[in-house]
C-alpha positions as a Markdown table, in Angstrom:
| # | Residue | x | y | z |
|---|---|---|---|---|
| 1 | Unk | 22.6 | -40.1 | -58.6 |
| 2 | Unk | 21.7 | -38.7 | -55.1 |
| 3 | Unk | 19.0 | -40.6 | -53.6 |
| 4 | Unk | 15.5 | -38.3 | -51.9 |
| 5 | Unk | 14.3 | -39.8 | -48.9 |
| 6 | Unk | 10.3 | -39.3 | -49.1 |
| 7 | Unk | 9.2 | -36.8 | -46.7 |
| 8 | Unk | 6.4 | -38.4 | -44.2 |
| 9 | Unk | 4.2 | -35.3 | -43.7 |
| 10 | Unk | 3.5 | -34.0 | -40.3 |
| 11 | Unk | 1.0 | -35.5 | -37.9 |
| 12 | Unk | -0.9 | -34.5 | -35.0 |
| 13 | Unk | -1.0 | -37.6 | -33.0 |
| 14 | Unk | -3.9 | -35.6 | -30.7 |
| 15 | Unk | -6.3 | -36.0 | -32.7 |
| 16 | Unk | -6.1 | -39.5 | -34.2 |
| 17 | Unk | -9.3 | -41.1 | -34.4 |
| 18 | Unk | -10.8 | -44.2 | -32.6 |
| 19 | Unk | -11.3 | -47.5 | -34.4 |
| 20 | Unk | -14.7 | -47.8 | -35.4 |
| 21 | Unk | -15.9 | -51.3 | -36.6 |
| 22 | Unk | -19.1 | -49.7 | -38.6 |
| 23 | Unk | -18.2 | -50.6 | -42.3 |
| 24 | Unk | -15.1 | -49.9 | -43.6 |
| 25 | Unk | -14.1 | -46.6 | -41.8 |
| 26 | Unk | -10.7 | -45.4 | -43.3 |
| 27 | Unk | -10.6 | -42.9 | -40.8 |
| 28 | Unk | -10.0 | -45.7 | -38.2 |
| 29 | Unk | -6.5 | -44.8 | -36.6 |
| 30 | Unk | -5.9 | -42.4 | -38.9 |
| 31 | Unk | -3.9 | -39.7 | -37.0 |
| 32 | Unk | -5.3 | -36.3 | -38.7 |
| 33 | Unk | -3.0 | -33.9 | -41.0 |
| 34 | Unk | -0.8 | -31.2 | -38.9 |
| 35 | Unk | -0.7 | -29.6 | -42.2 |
| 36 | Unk | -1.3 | -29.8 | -46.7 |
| 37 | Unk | -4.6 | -30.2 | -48.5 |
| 38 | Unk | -7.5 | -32.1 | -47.7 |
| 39 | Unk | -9.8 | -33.2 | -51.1 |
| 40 | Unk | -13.9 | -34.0 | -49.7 |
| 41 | Unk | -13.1 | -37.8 | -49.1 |
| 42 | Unk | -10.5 | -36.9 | -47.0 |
| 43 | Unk | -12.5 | -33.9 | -44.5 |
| 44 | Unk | -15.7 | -36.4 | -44.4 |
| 45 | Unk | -13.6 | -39.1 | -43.0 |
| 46 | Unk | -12.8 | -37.0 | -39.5 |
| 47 | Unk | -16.0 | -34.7 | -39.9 |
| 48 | Unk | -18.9 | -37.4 | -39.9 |
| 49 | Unk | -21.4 | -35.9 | -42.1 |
| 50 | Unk | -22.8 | -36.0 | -45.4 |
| 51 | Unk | -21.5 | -34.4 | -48.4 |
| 52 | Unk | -24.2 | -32.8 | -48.9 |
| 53 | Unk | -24.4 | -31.0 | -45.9 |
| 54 | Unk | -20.8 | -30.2 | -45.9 |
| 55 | Unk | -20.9 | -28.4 | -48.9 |
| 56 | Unk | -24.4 | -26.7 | -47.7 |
| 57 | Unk | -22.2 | -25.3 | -44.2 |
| 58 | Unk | -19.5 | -24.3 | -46.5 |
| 59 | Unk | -21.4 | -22.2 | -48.5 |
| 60 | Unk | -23.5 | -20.7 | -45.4 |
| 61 | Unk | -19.7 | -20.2 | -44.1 |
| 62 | Unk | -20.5 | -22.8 | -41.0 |
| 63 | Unk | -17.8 | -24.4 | -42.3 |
| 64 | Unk | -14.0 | -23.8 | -44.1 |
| 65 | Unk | -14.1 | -22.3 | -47.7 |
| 66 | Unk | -11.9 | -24.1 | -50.4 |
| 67 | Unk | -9.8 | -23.3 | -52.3 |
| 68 | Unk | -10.2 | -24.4 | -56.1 |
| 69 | Unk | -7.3 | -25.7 | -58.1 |
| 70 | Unk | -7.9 | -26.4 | -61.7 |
| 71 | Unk | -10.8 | -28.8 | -61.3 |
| 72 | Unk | -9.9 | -29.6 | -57.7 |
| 73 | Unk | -11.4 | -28.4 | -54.7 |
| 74 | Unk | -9.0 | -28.4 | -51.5 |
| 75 | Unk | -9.5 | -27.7 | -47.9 |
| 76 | Unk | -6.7 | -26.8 | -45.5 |
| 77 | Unk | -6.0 | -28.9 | -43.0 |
| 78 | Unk | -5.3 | -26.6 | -40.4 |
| 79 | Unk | -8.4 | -24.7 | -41.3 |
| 80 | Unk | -10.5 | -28.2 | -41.0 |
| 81 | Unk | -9.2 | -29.1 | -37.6 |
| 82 | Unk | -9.6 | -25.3 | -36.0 |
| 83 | Unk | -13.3 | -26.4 | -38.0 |
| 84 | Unk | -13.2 | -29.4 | -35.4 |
| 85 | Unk | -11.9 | -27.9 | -32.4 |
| 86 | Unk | -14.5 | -25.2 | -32.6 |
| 87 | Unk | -11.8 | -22.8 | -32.9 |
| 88 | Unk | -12.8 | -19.5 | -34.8 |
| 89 | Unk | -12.0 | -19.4 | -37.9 |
């Protein structure tokens, strides 16, 4: 039986953020996604906001529309860090 090797997923080691000591901040030297899916949880932790307003600058299109799958809603990573960079989307 061959054995898979798990694939680590691609980093940008630019944009890791700082440790922060406020609460338990899982962001904290968390390098950010080069690429894949981001749930909410997972875009709040780099973009420090409420979910509330994150959805509100999505749907004013301030922000990255998801996509929906199934149930799910999903950001792109690449999307959310052009988002952070101030990039145009």
């Amino acid at each position: 039986m061959p054995t898979t090797q798990a694939q680590t997923p691609k980093v940008n080691h630019a944009l890791v953020i700082q440790s922060v000591t406020i609460g338990e901040n899982k962001a904290a030297l968390m390098p950010f996604p080069e690429e894949g899916l981001m749930k909410v949880k997972d875009v709040l932790m780099y973009i420090r906001v409420s979910k509330a307003t994150w959805f509100d600058w999505v749907k004013r299109g301030i922000a990255p529309q998801p996509r929906k799958i199934g149930f799910n809603t999903f950001w792109d990573a690449q999307a959310v860090r052009q988002f952070i960079k101030g990039e145009v989307q």
